[in-house]
C-alpha positions in Angstrom: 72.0 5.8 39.2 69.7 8.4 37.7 70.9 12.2 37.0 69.0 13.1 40.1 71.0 10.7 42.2 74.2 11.8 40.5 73.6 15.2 41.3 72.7 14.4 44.2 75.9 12.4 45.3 78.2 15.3 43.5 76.3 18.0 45.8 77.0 15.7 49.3 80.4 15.3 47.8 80.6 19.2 47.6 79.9 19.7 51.3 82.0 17.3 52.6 84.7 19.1 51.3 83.9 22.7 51.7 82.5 21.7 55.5 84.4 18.5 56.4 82.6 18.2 59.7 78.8 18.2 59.6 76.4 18.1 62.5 72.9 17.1 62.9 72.7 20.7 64.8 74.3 22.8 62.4 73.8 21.1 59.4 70.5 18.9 59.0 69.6 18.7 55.5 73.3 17.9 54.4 73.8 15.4 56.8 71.1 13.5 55.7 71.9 14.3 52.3 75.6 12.6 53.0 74.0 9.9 55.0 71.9 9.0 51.9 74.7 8.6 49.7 77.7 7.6 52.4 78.7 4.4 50.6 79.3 5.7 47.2 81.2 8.8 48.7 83.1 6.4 51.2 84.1 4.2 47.8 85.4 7.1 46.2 87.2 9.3 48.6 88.9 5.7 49.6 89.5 4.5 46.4 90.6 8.4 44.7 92.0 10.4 47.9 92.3 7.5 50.5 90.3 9.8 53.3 88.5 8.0 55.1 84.5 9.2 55.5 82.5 8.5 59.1 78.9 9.1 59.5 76.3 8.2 61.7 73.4 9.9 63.3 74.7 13.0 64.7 77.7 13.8 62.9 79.6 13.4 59.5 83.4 13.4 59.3 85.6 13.3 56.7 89.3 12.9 58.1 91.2 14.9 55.6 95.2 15.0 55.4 96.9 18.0 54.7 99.1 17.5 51.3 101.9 19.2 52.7 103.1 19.9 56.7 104.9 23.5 55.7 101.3 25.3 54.8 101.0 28.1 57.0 98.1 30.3 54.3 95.3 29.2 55.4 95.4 30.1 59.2 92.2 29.3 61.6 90.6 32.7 62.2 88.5 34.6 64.7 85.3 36.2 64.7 86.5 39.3 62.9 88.9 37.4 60.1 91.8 37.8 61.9 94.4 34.7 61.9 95.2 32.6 64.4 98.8 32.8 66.9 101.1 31.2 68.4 99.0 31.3 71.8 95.5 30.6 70.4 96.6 27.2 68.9 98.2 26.6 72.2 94.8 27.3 74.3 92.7 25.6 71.5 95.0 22.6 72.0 94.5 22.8 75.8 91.3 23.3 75.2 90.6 20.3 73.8 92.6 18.1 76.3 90.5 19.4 79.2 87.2 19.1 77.5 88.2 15.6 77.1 88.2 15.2 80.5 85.2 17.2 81.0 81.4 16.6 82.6 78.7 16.6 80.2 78.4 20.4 81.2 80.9 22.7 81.5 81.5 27.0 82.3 83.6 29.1 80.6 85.3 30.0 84.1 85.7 26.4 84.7 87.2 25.9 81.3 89.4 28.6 82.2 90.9 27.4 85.0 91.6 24.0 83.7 93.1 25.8 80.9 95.1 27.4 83.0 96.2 24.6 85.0 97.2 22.3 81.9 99.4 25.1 80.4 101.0 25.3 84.1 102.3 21.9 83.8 105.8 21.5 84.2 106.4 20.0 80.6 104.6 22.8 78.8 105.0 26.0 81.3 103.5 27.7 78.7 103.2 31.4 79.5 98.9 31.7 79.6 97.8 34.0 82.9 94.2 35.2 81.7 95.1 38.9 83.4 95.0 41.2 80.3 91.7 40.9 78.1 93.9 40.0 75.3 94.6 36.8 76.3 90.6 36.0 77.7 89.9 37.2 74.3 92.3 34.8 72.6 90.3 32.4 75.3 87.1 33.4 73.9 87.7 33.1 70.0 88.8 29.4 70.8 85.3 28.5 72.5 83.7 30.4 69.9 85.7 28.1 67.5 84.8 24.7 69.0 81.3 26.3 69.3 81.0 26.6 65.3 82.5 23.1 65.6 79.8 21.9 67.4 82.1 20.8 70.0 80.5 22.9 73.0 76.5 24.3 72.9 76.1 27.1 74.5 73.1 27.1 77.2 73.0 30.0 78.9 75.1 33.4 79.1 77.3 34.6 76.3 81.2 35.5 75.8 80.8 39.0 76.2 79.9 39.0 79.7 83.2 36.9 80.3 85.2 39.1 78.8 84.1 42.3 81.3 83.9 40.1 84.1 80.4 40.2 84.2 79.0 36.9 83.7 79.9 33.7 83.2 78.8 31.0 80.2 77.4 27.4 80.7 78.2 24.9 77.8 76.9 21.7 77.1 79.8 19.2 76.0 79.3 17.2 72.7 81.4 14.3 72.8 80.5 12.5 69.9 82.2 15.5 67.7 84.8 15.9 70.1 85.9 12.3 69.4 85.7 13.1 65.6 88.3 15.9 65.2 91.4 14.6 65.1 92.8 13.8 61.4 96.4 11.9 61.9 96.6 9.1 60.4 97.9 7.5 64.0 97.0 8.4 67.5 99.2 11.1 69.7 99.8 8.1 72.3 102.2 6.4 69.9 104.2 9.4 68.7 107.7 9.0 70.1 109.8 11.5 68.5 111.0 14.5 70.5 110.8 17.7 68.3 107.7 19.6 66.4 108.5 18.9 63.0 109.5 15.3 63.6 105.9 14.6 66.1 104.2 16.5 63.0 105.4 14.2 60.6 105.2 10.9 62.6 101.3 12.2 63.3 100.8 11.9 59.5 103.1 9.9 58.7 101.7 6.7 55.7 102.9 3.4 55.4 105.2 3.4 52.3 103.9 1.4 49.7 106.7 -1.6 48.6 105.2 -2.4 44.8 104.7 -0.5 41.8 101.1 -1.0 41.9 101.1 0.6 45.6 103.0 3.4 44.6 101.0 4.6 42.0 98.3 4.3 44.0 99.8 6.3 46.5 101.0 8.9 44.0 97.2 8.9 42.5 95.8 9.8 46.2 98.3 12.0 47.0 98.2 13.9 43.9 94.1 14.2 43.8 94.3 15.1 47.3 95.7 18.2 46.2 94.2 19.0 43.5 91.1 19.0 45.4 92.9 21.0 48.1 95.3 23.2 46.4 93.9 26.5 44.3 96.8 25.2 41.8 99.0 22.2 41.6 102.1 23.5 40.1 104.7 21.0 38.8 107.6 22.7 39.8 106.5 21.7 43.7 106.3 18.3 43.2 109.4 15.6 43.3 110.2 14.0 40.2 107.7 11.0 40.9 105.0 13.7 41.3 105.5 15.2 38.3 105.6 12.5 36.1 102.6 10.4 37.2 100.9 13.8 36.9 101.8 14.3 33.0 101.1 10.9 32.2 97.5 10.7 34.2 96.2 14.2 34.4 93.5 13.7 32.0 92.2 10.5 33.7 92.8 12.1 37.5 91.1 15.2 36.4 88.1 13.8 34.8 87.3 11.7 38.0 87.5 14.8 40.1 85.6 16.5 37.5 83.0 13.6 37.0 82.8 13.9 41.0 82.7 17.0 42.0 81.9 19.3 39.5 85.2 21.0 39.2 87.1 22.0 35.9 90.4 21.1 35.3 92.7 24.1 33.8 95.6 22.5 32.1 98.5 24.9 31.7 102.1 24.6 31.1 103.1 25.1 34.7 100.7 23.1 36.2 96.8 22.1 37.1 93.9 24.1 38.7 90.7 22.6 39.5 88.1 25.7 39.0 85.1 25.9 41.0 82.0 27.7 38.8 79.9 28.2 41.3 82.6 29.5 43.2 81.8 27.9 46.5 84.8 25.4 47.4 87.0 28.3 48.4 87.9 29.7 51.6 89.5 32.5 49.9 88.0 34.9 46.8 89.3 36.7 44.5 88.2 39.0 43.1 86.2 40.4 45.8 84.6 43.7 46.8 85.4 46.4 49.8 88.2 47.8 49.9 90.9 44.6 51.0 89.2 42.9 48.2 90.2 46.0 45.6 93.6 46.4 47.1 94.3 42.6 46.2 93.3 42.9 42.9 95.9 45.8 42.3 98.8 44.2 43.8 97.8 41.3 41.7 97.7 43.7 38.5 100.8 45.3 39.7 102.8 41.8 39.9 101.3 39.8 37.1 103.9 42.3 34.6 106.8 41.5 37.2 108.7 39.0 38.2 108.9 39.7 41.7 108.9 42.9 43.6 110.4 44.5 47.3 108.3 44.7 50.8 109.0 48.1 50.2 108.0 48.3 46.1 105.0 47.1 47.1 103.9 49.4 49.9 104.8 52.6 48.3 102.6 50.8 45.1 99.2 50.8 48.0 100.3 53.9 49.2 99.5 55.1 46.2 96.8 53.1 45.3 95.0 54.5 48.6 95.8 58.3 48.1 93.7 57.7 44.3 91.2 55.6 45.9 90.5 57.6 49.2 87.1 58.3 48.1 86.2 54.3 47.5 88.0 52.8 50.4 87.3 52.8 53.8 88.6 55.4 56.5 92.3 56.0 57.6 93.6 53.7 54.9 96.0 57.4 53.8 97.2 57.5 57.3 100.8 56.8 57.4 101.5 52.9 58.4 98.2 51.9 56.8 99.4 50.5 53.6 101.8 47.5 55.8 98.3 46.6 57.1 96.8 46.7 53.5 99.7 45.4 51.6 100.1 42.4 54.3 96.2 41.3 54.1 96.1 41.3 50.1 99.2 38.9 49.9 98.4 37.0 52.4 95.4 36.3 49.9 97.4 35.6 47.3 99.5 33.0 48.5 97.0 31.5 50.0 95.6 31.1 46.3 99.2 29.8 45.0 99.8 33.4 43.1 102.6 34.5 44.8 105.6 33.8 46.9 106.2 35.7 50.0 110.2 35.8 50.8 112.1 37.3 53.7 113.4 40.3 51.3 111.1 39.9 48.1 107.4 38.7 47.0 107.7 36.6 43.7 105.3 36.3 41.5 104.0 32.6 40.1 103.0 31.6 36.7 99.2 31.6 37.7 98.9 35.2 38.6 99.4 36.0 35.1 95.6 35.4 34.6 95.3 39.4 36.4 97.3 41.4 33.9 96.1 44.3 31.9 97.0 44.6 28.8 96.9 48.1 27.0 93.7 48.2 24.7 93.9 47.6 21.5 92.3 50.5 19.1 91.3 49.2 15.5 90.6 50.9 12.6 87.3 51.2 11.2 86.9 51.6 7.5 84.0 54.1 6.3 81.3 52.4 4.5 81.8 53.9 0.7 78.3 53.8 -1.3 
């Protein structure tokens, strides 16, 4: 294979996992760009991760599994950045059932209903009534979700009318993604157990491997799973098994991913990070710019020369920050309650970027945040040139 072609295979890699679901719709040139390569990718995300890659002519899917079932930073979110609830995971998941079910075309008032129906059920009774316009606008960022999917294709109307009872919205149903989303490694029909955690786990759940050989396989896969995943892999989260494959193979595990993807390996004390240059296989940024993006960076300054720090530390810390920084930032971020809004957006960031640990009663700081501290400048000398 010529450097072209390896370029070419690391860029398809590359999209697969910064967009694992691609669409001939949404996504034509990289679909047939993954198409091209499909059997060397399928090789080594089977052979490195054990995800398993399916393409054909409308749709490419690469069935990721989440390294850990206890992740709760990286939230689905709206059209306006704001994270997902409770009751917009419930109506996506309803969502999906009754599209399943669906004609080939669908309305949003149809959907509706059949939403509400499903969560009257006597095994969920989940409370969903579509009176306010909160919860037809939790029933709107959900369509407009499996609309980016490429789930639903919107014909004729628009959301906006739905939500002020104006109009309604006619959909076309795609099957062939809605067949593609689902990631468990086993189908919802054979889950038995009773509670969340427990369905969760039996969802994902591998067989366990019964040789050394399999094991180290498995702790190979798991391991690059997350490195690919993970902004930083820190050994202190990983059972002793983990951690010591990791030491002994991080080298060879991080050139492969490197060799494949074109991520760095950083090699500290505490753990790995695989760096993106081009800064593209991220779905959260730092530093960025505006003001969320400058209140971030602060509280990362703040905490990189702490260990941890209070709730309340820290929002008297923005308060301040926003009284210096009026003229920068955007409106009403002085008036009084705006820095728990502030404070609670830039470490959510954070831990979504392994930086920080957010506690009941505390927010600790982690070993890679140190990268964001300040240190006071240096002033040298300079010696006057004698002739």
């Amino acid at each position: 294979m010529n450097d072209e072609d390896v370029a070419r295979r690391k860029a398809a890699l590359r999209t697969l996992l910064r967009r694992p679901l691609l669409t001939a719709e949404s996504d034509p040139q990289d679909l047939v760009l993954v198409r091209r390569y499909q059997a060397e990718l399928r090789d080594w995300l089977s052979r490195e991760t054990g995800w398993r890659l399916q393409v054909d002519a409308e749709t490419a899917r690469l069935f990721k599994t989440a390294p850990t079932l206890d992740d709760g930073t990286h939230p689905a979110r709206g059209k306006a950045g704001e994270p997902f609830g409770r009751r917009r995971y419930v109506v996506l998941c309803l969502a999906l059932a009754v599209l399943e079910r669906a004609d080939a075309q669908t309305t949003l008032g149809r959907l509706a209903e059949e939403v509400l129906n499903a969560a009257a059920e006597p095994e969920l009774a989940f409370p969903f009534t579509l009176d306010s316009r909160a919860e037809r606008a939790d029933l709107v960022a959900v369509v407009r979700m499996l609309l980016g999917w490429g789930v639903l294709r919107r014909v004729s109307g628009d959301e906006e009318s739905y939500l002020s009872a104006t109009g309604d919205v006619l959909y076309d149903v795609r099957r062939v993604v809605l067949a593609a989303l689902l990631t468990g490694v086993r189908g919802p029909s054979t889950v038995t157990a009773a509670g969340f955690e427990d369905r969760l786990a039996e969802l994902t759940e591998e067989p366990v491997p019964d040789t050394d050989d399999l094991r180290n396989r498995a702790l190979r896969r798991g391991l690059t799973r997350r490195l690919l995943d993970d902004p930083v892999v820190y050994y202190a989260d990983l059972d002793d098994a983990e951690r010591a494959y990791l030491v002994s193979q991080r080298a060879a595990i991080t050139r492969r991913i490197e060799e494949a993807t074109g991520l760095v390996p950083e090699l500290r004390a505490e753990g790995v990070a695989m760096v993106d240059p081009d800064d593209e296989l991220t779905d959260v940024r730092m530093p960025e710019q505006r003001t969320d993006g400058h209140v971030t960076l602060l509280v990362a300054e703040y905490l990189a020369g702490r260990t941890e720090a209070s709730p309340e530390e820290l929002a008297a810390f923005v308060r301040d920050a926003a009284a210096r920084h009026t003229s920068y930032w955007r409106k009403g971020v002085t008036e009084p309650g705006a820095e728990k809004e502030l404070l609670d957006v830039a470490l959510g960031k954070l831990a979504a970027l392994r930086l920080v640990e957010v506690l009941p009663d505390r927010v600790r700081a982690r070993p890679a945040i140190a990268r964001y501290a300040v240190e006071e400048p240096t002033v040298r000398e300079t010696r006057t040139a004698v002739s």
